[in-house]
TORLOMAR-205359 format. One record per residue (C-alpha): residue number from 1; residue in one letter; x negated, y negated, z. Coordinates in steps of 0.5 Angstrom, whole numbers, plus 500, padded with zeros to 3 digits. Example, Ala and Ser with C-alpha at 12.3 -4.5 7.8 and 13.67 -1.06 7.14 Angstrom:
BEGIN
  nr rest east north  up
   1    A  475   509 516
   2    S  473   502 514
REM end
This chain:
BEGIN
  nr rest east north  up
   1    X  494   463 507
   2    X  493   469 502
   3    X  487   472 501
   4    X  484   473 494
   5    X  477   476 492
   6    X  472   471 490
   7    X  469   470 483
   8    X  462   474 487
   9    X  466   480 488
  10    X  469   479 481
  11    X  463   479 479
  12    X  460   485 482
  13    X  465   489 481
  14    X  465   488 474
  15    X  457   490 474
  16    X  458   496 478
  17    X  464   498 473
  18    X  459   497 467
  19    X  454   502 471
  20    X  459   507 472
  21    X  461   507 465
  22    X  453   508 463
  23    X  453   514 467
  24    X  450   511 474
  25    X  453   515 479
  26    X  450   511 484
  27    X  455   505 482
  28    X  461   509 483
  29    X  459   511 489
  30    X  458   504 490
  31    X  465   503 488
  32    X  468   509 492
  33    X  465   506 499
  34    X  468   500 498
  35    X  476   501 495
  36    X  477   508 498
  37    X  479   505 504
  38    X  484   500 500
  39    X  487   506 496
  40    X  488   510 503
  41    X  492   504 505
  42    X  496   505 498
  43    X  498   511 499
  44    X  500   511 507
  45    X  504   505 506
  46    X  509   508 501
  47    X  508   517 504
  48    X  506   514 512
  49    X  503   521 512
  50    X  495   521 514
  51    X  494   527 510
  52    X  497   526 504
  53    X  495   518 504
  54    X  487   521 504
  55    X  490   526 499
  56    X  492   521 493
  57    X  485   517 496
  58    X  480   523 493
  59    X  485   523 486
  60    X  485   516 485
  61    X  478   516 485
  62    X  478   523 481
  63    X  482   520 476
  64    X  478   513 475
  65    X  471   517 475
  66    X  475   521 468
  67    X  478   515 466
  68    X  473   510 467
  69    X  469   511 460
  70    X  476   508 457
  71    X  477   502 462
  72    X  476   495 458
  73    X  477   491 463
  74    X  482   488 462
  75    X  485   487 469
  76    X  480   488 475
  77    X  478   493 477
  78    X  481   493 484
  79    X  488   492 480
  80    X  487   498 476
  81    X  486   502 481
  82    X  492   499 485
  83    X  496   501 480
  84    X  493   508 479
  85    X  494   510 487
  86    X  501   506 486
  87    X  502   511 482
  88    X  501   517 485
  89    X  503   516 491
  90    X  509   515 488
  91    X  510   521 485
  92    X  507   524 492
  93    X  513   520 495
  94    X  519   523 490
  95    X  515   529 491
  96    X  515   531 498
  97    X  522   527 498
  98    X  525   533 494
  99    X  522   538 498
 100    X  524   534 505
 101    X  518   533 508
 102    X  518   529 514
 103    X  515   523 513
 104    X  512   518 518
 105    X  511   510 518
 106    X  507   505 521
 107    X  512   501 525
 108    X  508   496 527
 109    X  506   493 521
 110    X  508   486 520
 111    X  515   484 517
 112    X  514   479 512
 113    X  519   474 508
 114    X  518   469 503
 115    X  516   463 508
 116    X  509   463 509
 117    X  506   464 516
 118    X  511   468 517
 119    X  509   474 521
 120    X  514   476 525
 121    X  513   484 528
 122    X  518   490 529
 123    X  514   491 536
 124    X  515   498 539
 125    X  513   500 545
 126    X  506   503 545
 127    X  507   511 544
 128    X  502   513 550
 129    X  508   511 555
 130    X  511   515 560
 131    X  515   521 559
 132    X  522   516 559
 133    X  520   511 556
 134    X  516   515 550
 135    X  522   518 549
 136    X  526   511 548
 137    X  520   510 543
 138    X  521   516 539
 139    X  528   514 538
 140    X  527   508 535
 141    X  520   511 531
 142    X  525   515 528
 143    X  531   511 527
 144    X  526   506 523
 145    X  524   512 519
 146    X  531   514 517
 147    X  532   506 516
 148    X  526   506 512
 149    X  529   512 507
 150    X  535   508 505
 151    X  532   502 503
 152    X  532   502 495
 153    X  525   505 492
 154    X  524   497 490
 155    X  525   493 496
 156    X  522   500 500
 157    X  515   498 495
 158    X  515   492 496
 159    X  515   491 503
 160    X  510   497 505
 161    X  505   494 499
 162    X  506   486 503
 163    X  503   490 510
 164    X  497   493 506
 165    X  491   489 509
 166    X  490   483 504
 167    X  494   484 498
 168    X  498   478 497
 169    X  504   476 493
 170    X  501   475 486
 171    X  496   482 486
 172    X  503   486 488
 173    X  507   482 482
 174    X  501   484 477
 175    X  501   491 480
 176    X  509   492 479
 177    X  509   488 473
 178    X  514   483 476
 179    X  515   476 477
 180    X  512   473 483
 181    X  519   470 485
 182    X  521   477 484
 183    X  517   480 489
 184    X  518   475 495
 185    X  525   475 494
 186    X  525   483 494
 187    X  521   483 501
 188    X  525   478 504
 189    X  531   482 502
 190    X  528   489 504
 191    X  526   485 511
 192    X  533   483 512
 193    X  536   489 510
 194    X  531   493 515
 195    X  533   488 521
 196    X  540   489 520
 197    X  540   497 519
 198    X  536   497 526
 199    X  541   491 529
 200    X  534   486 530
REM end
């Protein structure tokens, strides 16, 4: 079942939103507490780095606490923001591509297609392991991550964004401004894509 905020959060949202934008520092640190975390998860689902993903969380909200006097509202807060971390993650991403950095991804996030319920998991083995069998790990660890690359930066996106705790379909088409049917159908045929790289 898809998770969604509640009229309450909304709600709230919207509050402390307006109390920033008076001047209330302690409704924007309010607004930090509760989403730096979601920016984060942004931010490594598209770098998979640690250190660049708390990187963009502190200039997601560096941005937002600039920009917040001119926010009308016109979307929520939490999807302004998404589009914010988005967007400099993306930017970090093609970045660090260009200088060939190394990057790294979780591969235990779930794999999700159009059908609901549908959790099925690129299990690995646990990297604490023997040597021997670490090594299989490593392998496959880096096999996915090259795997991962050569995905189109669409599909690669909308797969990594699905796996971010609780964004459901709908918030990831009103975050990349697409057709609902556009992104499961961009999940489904990066998951098929990814399997099939990695002979699955």
């Amino acid at each position: 079942m898809e998770k969604s905020m509640s009229k309450e959060t909304k709600s709230d949202d919207r509050t402390l939103v307006a109390r920033a934008q008076k001047g209330d520092e302690t409704a924007f640190e309010e607004l930090v507490r509760k989403y730096s975390g979601r920016a984060y998860q942004i931010a490594y689902g598209v770098l998979g780095n640690r250190e660049d993903a708390e990187e963009i969380a502190e200039d997601t909200f560096i941005k937002i606490h600039r920009a917040l006097p001119d926010f009308r509202g016109d979307s929520e807060f939490t999807t302004w923001m998404y589009r914010i971390a988005m967007n400099l993650a993306r930017n970090k991403y093609h970045w660090n591509k260009s200088r060939a950095t190394d990057r790294h991804v979780s591969i235990d996030a779930p794999i999700e297609g159009v059908e609901e319920g549908d959790d099925r998991r690129i299990d690995l083995p646990d990297s604490t392991l023997p040597p021997d069998q670490k090594a299989v790990y490593n392998e496959l660890d880096k096999d996915l991550n090259a795997q991962l690359e050569q995905l189109p930066d669409v599909y690669r996106e909308a797969l990594v964004m699905r796996n971010i705790q609780e964004m459901s379909y709908e918030e990831i088409a009103d975050l990349l401004k697409c057709k609902l049917g556009t992104v499961k159908s961009r999940i489904a045929r990066a998951r098929d894509e990814l399997k099939k790289r990695l002979g699955l």
